[in-house]
CHARMM-style PDB file with segment names, atoms N, HN, CA, C and O in Angstrom:
ATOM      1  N   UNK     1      13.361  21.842 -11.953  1.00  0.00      PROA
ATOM      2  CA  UNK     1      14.496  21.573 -11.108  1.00  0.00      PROA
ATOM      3  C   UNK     1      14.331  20.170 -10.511  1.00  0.00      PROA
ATOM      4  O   UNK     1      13.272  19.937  -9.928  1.00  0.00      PROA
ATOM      5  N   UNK     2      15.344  19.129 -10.598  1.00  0.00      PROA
ATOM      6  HN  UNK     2      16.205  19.319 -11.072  1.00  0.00      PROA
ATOM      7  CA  UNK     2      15.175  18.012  -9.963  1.00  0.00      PROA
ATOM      8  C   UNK     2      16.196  17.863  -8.770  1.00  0.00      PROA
ATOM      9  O   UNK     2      17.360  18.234  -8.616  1.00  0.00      PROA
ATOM     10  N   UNK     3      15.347  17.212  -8.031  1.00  0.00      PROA
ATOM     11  HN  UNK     3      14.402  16.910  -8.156  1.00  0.00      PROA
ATOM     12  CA  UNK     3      15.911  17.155  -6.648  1.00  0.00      PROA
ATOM     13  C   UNK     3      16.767  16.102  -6.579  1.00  0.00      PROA
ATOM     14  O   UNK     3      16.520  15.072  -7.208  1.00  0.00      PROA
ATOM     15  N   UNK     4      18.137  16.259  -5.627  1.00  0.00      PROA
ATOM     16  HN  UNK     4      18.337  17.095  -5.116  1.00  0.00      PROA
ATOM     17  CA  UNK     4      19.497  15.149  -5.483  1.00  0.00      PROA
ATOM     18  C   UNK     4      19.278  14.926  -4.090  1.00  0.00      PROA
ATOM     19  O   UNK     4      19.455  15.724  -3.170  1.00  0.00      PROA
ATOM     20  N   UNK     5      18.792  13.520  -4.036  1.00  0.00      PROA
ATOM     21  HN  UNK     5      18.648  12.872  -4.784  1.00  0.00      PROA
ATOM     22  CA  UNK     5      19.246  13.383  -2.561  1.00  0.00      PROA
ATOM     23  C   UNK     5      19.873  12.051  -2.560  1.00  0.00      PROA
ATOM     24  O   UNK     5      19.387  10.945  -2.799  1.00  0.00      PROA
ATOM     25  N   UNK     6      21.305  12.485  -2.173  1.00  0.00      PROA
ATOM     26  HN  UNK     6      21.699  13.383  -1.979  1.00  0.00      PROA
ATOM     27  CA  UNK     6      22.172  11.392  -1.865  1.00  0.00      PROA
ATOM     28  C   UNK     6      22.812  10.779  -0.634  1.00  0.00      PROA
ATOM     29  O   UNK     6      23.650   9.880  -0.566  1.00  0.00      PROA
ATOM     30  N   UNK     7      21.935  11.811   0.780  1.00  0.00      PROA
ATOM     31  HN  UNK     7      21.254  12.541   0.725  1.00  0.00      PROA
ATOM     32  CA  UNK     7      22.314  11.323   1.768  1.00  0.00      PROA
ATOM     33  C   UNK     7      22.120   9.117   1.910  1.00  0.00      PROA
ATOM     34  O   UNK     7      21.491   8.292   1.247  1.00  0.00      PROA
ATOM     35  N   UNK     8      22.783   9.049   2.776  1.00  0.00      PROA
ATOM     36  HN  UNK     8      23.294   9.719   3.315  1.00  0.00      PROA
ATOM     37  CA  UNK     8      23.036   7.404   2.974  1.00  0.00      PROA
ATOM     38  C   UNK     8      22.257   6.959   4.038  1.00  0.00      PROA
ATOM     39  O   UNK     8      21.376   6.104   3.956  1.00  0.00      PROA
ATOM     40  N   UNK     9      22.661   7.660   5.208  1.00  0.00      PROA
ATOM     41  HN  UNK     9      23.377   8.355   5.275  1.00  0.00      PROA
ATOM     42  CA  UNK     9      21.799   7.810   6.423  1.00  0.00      PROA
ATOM     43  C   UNK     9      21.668   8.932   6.790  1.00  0.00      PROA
ATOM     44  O   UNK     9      22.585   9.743   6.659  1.00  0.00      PROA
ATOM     45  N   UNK    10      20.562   9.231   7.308  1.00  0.00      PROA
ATOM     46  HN  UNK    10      19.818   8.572   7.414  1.00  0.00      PROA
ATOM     47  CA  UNK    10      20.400  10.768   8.384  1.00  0.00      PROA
ATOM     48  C   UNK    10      20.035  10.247  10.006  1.00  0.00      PROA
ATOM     49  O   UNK    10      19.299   9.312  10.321  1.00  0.00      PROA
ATOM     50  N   UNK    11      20.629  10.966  10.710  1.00  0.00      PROA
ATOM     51  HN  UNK    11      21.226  11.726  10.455  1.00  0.00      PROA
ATOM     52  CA  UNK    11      20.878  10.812  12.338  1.00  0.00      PROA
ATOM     53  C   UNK    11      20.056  12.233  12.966  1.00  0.00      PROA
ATOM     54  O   UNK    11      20.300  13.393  12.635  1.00  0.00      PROA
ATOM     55  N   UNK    12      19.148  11.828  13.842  1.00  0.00      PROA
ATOM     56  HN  UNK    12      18.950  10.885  14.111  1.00  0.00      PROA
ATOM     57  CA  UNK    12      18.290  12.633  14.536  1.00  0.00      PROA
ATOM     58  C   UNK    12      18.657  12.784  16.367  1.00  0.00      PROA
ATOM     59  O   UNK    12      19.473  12.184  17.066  1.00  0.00      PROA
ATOM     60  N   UNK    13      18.089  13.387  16.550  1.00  0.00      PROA
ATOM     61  HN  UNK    13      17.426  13.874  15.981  1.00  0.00      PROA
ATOM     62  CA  UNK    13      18.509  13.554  17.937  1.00  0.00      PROA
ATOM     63  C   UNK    13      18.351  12.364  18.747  1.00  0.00      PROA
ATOM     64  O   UNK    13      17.661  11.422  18.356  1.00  0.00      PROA
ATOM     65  N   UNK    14      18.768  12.363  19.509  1.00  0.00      PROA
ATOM     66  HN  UNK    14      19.328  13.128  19.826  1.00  0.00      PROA
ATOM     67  CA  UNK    14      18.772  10.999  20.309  1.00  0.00      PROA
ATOM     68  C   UNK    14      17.140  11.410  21.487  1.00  0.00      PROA
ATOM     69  O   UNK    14      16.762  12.442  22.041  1.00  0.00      PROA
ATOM     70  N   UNK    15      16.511   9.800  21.407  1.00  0.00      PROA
ATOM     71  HN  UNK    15      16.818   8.961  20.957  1.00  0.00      PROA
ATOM     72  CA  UNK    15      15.100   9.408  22.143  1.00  0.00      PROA
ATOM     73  C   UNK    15      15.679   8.551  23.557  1.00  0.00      PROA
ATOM     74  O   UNK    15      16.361   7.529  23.485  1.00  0.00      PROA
ATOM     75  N   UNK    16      15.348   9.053  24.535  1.00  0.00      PROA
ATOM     76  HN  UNK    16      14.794   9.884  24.594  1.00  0.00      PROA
ATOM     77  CA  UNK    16      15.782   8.392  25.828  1.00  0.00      PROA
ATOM     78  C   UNK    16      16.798   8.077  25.929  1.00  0.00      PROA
ATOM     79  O   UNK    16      16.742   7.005  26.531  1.00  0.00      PROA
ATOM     80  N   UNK    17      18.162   8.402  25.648  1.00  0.00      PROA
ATOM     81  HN  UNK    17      18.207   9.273  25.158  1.00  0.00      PROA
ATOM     82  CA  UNK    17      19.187   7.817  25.351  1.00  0.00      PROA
ATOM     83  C   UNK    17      19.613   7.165  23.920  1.00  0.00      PROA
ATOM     84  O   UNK    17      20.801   7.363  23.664  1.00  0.00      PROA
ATOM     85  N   UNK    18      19.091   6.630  23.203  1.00  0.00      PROA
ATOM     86  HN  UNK    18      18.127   6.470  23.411  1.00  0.00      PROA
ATOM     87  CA  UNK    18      19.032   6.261  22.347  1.00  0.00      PROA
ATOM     88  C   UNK    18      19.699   6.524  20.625  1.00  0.00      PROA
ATOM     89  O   UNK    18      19.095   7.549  20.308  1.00  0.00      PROA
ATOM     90  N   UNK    19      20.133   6.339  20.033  1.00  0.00      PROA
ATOM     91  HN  UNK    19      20.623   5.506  20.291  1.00  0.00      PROA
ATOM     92  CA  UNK    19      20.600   6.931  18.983  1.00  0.00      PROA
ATOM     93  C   UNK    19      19.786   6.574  17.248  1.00  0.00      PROA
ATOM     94  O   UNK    19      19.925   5.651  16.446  1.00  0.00      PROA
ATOM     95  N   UNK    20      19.022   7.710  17.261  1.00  0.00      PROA
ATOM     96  HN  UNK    20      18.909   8.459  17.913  1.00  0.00      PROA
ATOM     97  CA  UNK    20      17.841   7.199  15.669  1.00  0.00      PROA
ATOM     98  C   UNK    20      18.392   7.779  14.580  1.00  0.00      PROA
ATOM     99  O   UNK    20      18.734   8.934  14.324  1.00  0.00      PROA
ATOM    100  N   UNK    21      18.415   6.509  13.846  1.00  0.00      PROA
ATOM    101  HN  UNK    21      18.137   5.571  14.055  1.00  0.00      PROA
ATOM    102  CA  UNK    21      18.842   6.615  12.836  1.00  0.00      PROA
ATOM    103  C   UNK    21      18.006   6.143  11.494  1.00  0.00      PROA
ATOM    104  O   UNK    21      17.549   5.007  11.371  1.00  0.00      PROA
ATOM    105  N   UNK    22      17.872   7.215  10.481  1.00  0.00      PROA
ATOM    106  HN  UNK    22      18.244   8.138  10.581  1.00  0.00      PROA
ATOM    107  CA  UNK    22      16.874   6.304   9.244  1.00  0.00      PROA
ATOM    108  C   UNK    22      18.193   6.412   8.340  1.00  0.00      PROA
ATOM    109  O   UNK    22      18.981   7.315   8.059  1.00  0.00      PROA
ATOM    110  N   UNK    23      18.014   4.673   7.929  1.00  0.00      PROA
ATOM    111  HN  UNK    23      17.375   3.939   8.158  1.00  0.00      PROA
ATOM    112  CA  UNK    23      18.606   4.466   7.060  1.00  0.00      PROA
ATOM    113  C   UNK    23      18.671   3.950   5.511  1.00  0.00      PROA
ATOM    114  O   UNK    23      18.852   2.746   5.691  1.00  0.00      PROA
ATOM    115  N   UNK    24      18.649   4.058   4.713  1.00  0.00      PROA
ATOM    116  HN  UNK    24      18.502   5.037   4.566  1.00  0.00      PROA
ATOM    117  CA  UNK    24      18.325   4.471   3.089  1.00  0.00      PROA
ATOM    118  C   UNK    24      18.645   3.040   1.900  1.00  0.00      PROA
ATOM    119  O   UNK    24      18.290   2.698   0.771  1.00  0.00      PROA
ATOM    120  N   UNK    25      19.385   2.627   2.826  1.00  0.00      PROA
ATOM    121  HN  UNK    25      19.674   2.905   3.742  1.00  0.00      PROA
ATOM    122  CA  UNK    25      20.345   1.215   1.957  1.00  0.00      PROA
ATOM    123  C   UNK    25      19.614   0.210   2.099  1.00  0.00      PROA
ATOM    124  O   UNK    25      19.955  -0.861   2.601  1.00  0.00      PROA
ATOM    125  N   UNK    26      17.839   0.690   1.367  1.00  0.00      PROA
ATOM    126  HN  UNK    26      17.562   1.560   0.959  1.00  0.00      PROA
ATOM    127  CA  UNK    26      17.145  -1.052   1.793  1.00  0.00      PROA
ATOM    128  C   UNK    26      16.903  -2.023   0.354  1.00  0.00      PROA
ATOM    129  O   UNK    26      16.124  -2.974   0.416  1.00  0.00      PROA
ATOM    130  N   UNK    27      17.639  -1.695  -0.942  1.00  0.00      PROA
ATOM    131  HN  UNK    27      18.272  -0.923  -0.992  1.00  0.00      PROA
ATOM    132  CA  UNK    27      18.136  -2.656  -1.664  1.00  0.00      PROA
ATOM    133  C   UNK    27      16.935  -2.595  -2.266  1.00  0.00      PROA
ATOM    134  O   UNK    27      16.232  -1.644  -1.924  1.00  0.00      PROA
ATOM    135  N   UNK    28      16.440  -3.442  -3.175  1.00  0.00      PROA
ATOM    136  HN  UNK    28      17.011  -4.215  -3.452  1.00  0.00      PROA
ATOM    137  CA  UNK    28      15.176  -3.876  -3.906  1.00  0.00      PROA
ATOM    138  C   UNK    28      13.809  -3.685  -2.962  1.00  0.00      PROA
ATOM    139  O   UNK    28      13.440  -4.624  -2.257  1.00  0.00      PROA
ATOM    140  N   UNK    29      13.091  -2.446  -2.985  1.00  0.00      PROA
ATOM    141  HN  UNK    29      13.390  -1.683  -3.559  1.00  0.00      PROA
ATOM    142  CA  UNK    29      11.794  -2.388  -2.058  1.00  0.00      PROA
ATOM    143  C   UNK    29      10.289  -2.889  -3.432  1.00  0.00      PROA
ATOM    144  O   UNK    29      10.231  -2.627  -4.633  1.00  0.00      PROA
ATOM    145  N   UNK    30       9.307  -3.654  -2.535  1.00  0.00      PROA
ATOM    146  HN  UNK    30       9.354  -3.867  -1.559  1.00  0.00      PROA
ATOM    147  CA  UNK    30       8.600  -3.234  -3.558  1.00  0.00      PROA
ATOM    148  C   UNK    30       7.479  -2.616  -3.057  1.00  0.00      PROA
ATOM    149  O   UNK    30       7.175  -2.457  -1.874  1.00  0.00      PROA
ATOM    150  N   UNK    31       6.767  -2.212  -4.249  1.00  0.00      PROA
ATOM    151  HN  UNK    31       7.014  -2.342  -5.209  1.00  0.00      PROA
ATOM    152  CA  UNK    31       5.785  -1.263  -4.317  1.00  0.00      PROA
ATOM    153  C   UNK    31       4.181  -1.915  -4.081  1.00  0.00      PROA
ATOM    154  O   UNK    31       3.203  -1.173  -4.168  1.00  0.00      PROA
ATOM    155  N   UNK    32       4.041  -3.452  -3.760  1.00  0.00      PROA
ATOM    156  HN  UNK    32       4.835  -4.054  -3.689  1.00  0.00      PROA
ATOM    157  CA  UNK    32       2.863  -3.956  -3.693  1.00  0.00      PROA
ATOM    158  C   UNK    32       2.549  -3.922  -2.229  1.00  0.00      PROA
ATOM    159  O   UNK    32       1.575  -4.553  -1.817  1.00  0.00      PROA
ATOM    160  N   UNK    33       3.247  -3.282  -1.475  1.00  0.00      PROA
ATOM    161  HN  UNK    33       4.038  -2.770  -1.809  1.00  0.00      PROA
ATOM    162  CA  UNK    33       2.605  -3.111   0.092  1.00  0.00      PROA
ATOM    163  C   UNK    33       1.482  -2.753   0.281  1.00  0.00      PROA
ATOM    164  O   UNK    33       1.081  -3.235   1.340  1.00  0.00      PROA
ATOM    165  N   UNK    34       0.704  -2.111  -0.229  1.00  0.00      PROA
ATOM    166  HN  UNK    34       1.030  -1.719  -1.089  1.00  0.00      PROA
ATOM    167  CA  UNK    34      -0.793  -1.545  -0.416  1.00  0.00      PROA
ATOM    168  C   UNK    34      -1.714  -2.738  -0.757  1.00  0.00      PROA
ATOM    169  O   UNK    34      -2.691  -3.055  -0.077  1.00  0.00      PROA
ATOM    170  N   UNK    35      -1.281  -3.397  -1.936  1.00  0.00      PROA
ATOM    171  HN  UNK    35      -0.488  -3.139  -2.488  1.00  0.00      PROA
ATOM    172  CA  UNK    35      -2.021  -4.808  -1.888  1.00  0.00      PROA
ATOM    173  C   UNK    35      -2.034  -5.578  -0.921  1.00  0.00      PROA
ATOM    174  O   UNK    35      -3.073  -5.991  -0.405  1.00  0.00      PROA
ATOM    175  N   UNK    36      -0.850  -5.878  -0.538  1.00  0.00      PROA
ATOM    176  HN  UNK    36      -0.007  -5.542  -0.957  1.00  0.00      PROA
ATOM    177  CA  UNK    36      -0.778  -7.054   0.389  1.00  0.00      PROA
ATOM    178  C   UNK    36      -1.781  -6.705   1.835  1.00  0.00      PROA
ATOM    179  O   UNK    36      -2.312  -7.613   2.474  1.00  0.00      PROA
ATOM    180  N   UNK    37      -1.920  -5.202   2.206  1.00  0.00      PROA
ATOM    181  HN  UNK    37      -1.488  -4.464   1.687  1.00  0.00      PROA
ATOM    182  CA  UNK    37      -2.505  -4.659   2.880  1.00  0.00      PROA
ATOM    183  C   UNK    37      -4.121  -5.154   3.044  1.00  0.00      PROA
ATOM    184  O   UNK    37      -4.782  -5.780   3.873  1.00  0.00      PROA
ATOM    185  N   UNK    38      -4.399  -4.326   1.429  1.00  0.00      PROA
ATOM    186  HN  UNK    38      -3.862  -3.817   0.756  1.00  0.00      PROA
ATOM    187  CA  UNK    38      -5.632  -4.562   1.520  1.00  0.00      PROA
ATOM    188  C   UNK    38      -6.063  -6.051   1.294  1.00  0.00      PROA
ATOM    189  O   UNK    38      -7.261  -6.269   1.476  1.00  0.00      PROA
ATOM    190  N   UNK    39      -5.203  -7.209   0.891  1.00  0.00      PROA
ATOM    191  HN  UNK    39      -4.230  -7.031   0.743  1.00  0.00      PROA
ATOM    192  CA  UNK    39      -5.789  -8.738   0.819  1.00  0.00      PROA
ATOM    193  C   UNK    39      -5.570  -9.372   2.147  1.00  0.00      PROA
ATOM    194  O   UNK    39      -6.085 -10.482   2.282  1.00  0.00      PROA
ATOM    195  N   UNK    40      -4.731  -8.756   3.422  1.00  0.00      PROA
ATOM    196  HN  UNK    40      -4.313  -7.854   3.313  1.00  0.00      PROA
ATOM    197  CA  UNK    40      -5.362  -9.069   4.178  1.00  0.00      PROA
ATOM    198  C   UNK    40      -6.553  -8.870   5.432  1.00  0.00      PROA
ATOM    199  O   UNK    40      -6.855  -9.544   6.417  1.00  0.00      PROA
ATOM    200  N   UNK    41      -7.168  -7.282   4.712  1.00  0.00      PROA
ATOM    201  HN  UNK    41      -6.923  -6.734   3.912  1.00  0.00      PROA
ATOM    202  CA  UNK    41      -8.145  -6.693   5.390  1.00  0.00      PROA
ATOM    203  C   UNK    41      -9.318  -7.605   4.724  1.00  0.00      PROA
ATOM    204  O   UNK    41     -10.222  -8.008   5.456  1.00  0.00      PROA
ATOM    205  N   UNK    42      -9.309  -7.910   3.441  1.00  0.00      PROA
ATOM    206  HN  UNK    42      -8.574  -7.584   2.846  1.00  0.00      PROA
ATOM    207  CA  UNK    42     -10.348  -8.776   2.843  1.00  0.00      PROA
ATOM    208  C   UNK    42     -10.320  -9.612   3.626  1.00  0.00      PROA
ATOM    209  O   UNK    42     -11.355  -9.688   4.287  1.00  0.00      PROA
ATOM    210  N   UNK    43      -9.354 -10.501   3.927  1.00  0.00      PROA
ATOM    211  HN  UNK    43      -8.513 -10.438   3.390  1.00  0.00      PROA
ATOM    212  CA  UNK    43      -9.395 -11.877   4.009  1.00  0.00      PROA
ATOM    213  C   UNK    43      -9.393 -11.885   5.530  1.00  0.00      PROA
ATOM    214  O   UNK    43      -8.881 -12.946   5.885  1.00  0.00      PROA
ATOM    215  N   UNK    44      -9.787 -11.066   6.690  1.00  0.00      PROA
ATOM    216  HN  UNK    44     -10.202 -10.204   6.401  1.00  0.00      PROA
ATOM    217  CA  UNK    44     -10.294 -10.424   7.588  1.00  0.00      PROA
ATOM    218  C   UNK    44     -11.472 -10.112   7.962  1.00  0.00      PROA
ATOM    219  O   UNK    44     -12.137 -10.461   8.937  1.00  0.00      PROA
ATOM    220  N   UNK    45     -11.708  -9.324   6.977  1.00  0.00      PROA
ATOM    221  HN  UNK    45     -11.168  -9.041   6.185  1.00  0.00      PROA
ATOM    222  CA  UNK    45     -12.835  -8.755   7.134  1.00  0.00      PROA
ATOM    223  C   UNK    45     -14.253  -8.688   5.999  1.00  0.00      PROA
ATOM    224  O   UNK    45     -15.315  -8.068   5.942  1.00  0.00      PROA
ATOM    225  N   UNK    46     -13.634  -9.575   5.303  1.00  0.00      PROA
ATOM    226  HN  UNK    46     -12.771 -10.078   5.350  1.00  0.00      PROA
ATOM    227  CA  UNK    46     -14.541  -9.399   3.735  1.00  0.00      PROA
ATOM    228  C   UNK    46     -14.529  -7.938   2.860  1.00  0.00      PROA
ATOM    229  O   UNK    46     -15.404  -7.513   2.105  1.00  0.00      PROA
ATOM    230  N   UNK    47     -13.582  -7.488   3.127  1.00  0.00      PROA
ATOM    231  HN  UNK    47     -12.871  -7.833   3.740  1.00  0.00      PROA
ATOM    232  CA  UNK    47     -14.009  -5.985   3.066  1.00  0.00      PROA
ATOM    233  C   UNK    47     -14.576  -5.499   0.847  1.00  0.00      PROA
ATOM    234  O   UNK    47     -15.222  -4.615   0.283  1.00  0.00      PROA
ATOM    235  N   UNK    48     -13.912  -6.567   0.489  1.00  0.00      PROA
ATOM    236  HN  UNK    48     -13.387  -7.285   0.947  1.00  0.00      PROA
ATOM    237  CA  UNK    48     -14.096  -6.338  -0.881  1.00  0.00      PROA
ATOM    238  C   UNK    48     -15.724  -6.553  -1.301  1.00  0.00      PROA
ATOM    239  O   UNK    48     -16.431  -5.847  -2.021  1.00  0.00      PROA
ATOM    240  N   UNK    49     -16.049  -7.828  -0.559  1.00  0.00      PROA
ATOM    241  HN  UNK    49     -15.475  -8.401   0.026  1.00  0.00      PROA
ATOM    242  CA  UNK    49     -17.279  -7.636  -0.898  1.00  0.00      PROA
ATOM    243  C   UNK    49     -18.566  -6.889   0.057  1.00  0.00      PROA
ATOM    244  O   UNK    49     -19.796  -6.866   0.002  1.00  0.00      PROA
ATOM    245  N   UNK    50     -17.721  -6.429   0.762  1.00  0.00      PROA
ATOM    246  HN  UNK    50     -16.722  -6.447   0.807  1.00  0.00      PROA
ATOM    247  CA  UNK    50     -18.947  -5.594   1.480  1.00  0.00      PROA
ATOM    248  C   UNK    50     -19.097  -4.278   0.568  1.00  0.00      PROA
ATOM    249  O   UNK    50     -20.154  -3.756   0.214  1.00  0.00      PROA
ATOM    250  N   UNK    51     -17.625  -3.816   0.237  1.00  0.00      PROA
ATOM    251  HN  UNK    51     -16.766  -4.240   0.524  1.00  0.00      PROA
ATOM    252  CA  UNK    51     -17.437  -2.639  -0.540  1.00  0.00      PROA
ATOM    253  C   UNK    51     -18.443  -2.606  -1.978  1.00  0.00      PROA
ATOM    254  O   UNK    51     -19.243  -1.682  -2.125  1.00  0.00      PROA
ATOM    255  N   UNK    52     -18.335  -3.505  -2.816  1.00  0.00      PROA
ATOM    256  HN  UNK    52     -17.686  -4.256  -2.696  1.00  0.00      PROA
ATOM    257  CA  UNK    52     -19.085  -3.964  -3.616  1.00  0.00      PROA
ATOM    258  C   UNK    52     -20.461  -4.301  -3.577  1.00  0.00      PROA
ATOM    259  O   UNK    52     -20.980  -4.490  -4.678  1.00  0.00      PROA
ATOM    260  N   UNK    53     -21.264  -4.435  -2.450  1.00  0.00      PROA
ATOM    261  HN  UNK    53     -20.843  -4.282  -1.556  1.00  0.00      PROA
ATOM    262  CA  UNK    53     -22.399  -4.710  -2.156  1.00  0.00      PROA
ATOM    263  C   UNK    53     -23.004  -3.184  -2.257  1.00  0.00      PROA
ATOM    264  O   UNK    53     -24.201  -2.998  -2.475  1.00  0.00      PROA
ATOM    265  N   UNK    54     -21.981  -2.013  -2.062  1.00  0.00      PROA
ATOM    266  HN  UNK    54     -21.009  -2.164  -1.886  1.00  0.00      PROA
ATOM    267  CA  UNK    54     -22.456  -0.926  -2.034  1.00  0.00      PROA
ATOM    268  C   UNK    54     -22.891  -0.779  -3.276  1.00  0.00      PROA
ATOM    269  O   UNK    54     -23.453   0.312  -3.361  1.00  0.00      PROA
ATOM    270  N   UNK    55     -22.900  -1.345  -4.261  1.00  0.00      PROA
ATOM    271  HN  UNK    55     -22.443  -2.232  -4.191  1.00  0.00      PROA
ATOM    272  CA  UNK    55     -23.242  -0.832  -5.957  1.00  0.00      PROA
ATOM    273  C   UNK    55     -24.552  -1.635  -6.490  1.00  0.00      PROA
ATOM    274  O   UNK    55     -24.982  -2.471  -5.696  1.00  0.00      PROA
ATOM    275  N   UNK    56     -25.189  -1.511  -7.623  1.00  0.00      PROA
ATOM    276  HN  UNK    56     -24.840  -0.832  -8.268  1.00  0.00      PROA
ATOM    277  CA  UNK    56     -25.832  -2.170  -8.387  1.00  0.00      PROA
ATOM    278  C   UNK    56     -24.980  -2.043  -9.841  1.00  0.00      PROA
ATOM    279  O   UNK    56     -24.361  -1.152 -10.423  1.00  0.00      PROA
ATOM    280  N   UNK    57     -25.408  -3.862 -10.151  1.00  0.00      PROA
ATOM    281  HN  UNK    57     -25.910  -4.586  -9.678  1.00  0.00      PROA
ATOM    282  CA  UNK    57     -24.825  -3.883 -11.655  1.00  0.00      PROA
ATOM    283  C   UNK    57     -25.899  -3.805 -12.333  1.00  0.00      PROA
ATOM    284  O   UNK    57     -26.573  -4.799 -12.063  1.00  0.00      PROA
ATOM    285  N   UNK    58     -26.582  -2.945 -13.306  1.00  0.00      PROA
ATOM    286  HN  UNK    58     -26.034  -2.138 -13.526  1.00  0.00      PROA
ATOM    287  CA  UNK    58     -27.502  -2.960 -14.171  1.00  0.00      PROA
ATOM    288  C   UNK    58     -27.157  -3.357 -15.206  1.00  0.00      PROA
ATOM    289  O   UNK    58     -28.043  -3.265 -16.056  1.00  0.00      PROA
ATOM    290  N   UNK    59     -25.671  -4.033 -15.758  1.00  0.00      PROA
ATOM    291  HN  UNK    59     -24.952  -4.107 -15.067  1.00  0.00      PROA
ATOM    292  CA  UNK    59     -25.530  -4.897 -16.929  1.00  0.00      PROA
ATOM    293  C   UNK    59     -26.483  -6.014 -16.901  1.00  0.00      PROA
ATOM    294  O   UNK    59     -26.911  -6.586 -15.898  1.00  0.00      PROA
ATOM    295  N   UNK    60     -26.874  -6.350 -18.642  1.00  0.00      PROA
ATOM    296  HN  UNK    60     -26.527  -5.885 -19.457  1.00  0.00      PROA
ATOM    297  CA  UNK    60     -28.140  -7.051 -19.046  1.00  0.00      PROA
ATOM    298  C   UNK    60     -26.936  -8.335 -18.419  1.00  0.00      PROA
ATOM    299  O   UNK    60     -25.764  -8.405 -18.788  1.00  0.00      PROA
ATOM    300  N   UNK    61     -27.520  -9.145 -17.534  1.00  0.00      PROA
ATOM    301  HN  UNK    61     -28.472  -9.088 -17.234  1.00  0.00      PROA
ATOM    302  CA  UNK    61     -26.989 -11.033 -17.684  1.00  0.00      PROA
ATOM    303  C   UNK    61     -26.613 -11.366 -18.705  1.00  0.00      PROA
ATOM    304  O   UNK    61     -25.487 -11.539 -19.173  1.00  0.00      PROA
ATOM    305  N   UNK    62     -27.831 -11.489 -19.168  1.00  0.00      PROA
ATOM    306  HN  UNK    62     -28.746 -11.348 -18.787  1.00  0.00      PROA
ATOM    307  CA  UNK    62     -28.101 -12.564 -20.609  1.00  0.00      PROA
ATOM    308  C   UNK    62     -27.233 -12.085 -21.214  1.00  0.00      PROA
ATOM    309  O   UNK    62     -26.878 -11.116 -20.544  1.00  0.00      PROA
ATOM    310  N   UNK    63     -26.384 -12.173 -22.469  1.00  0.00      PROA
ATOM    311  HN  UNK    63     -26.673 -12.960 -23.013  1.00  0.00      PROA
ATOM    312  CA  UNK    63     -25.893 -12.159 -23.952  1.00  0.00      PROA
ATOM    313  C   UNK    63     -26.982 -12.372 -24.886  1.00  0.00      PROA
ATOM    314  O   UNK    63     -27.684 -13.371 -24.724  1.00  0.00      PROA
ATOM    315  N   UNK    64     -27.247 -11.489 -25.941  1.00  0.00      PROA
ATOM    316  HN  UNK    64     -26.678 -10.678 -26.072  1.00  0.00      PROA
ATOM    317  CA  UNK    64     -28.033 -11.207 -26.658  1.00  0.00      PROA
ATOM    318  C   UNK    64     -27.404 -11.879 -28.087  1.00  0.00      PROA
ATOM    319  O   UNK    64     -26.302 -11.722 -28.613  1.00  0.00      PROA
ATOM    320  N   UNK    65     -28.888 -12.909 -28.593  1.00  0.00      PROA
ATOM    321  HN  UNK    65     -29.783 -13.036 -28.166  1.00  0.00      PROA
ATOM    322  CA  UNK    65     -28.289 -14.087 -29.082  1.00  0.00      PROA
ATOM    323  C   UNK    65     -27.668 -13.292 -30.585  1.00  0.00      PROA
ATOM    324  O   UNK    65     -27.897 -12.085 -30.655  1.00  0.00      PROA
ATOM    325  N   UNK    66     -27.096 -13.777 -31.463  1.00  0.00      PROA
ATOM    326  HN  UNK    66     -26.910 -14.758 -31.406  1.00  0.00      PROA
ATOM    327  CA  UNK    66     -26.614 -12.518 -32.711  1.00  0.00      PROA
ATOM    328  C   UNK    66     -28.004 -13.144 -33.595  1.00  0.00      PROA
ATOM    329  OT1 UNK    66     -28.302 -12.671 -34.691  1.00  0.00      PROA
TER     330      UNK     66
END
């Protein structure tokens, strides 16, 4: 079964007076918000390479001559 949702806006009770409204008509969204997130927790906090410090690479360096 697939779900139809075609509401436009939905209206909630009103906050202090107020009238809330979520509204649906936000045109082209994109989906890289999570990146942008985490490049600026890196670029903050280093966080990529701290994360990475958690590991060992046991790949050989060298290239093994043919």
């Amino acid at each position: 079964m697939k779900t139809q949702c075609n509401e436009k806006q939905m209206e909630f009770r009103r906050l202090g007076g107020r009238k809330v409204v979520a509204d649906f008509a936000g045109g082209q969204i994109a989906s890289d918000g999570g990146a942008l997130l985490l490049g600026k927790l890196d670029e903050q906090m280093g966080l990529l390479s701290r994360f990475a410090s958690c590991f060992k690479d046991y790949r050989d360096a060298e290239p093994t001559p043919p």
